[in-house]
N, C-alpha and C positions, 0 to 999 in steps of 0.2 A: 288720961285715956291711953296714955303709952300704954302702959304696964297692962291694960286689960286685953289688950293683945299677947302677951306672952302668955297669961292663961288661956285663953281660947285657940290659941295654938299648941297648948300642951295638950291639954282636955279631950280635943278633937282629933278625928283620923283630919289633917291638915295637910291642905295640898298647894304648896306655891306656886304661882302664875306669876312671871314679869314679862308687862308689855313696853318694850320702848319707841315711843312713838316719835319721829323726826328724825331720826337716825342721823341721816344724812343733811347735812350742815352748808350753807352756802361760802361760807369760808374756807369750807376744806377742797373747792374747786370741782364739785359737779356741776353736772348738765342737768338737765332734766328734775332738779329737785320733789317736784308735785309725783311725777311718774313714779321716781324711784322709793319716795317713802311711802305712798301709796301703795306698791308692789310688796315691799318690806313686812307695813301693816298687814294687808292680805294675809301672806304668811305666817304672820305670828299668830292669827285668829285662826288661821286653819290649824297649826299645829294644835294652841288650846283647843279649840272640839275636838280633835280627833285626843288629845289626852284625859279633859274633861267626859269624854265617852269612855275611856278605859278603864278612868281609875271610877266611873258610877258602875261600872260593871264590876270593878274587882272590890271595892271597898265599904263596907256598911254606913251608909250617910257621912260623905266626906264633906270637909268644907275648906272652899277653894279662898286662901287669901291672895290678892292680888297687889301687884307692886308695879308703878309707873311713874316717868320723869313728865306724864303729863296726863291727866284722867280725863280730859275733855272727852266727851263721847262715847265714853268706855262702856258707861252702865247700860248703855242698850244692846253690848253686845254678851253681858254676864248681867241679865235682869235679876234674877232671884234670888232670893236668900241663902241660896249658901255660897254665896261670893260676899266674903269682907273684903272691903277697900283699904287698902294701908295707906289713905293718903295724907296724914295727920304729921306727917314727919316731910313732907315734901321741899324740897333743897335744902336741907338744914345738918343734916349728920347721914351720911349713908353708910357709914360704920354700924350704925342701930338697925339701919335697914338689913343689913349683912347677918347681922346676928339677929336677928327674928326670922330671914329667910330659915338658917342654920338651924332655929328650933323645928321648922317644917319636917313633916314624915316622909311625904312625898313629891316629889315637881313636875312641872310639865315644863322643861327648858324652853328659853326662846334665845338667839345667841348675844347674848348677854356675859360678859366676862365676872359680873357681880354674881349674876344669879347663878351663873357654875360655881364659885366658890361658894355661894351659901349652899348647894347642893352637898357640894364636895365637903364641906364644913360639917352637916349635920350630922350630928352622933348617933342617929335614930337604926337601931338593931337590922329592920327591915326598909332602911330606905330605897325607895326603889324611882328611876327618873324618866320620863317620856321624855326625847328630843328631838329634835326635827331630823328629816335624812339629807343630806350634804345635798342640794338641788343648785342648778344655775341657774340664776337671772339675770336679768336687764344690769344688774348693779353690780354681778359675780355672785359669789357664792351662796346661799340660805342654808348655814349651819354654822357649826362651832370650825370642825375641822376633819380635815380626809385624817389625820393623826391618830393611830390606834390608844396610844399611850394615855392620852389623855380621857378616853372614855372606859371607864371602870364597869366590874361587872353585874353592876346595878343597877346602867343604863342601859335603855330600850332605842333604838330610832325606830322612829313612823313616818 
């Protein structure tokens, strides 16, 4: 079933979504754990609609494949068919995950250090990347980075 993913990512105009859910870890010394990956969550959904509405406006029947360290409750927020769940590789190699991000045309970033390099990675002529705009929260930041350098000029913020 791997492998029938890199055709249907090649095939298709292919749009990467990674959601990482629980971000925040009891170990690493927060407070409010429920509040803040909660908050986190929020945001990454708002960021997919607002790029899953762009790229249905720019792209001829795209299909959104989706990437997560945990899919619990996912599919009710990407009901339809053109969301594939990449979940078939889950904790096992995220090296594989990197490189099928990488075959992706287009993304809709969430910040995610993986999913920027699979962005950054893909070869694709016309790639082009929705990502969130550097917002505060409860937790500090909701983006990659204020850092110009690292956002090339095939990234969009929304």
């Amino acid at each position: 079933q791997k492998n029938s993913f890199i055709k249907k990512i090649k095939k298709n105009n292919s749009v990467s979504i990674h959601i990482r859910q629980d971000k925040y870890l009891k170990n690493e010394g927060h407070r409010n754990l429920n509040v803040l990956n909660k908050e986190y969550f929020k945001n990454s959904i708002e960021t997919c609609n607002k790029g899953i509405n762009y790229f249905d406006e720019k792209l001829n029947n795209p299909v959104y494949f989706v990437w997560s360290n945990n899919f619990n409750g996912l599919r009710e927020f990407f009901p339809s068919k053109k969301f594939i769940f990449v979940d078939v590789n889950l904790k096992e190699d995220s090296a594989y995950d990197l490189y099928l991000m990488s075959l992706c045309k287009y993304f809709v970033l969430s910040p995610s250090t993986l999913h920027y390099w699979g962005a950054y990675l893909s070869q694709h002529d016309e790639k082009f990347c929705i990502a969130p705009k550097n917002v505060l929260t409860k937790s500090g930041y909701y983006s990659f980075s204020n850092n110009k350098d690292i956002k090339a000029d095939w990234w969009k913020e929304i």
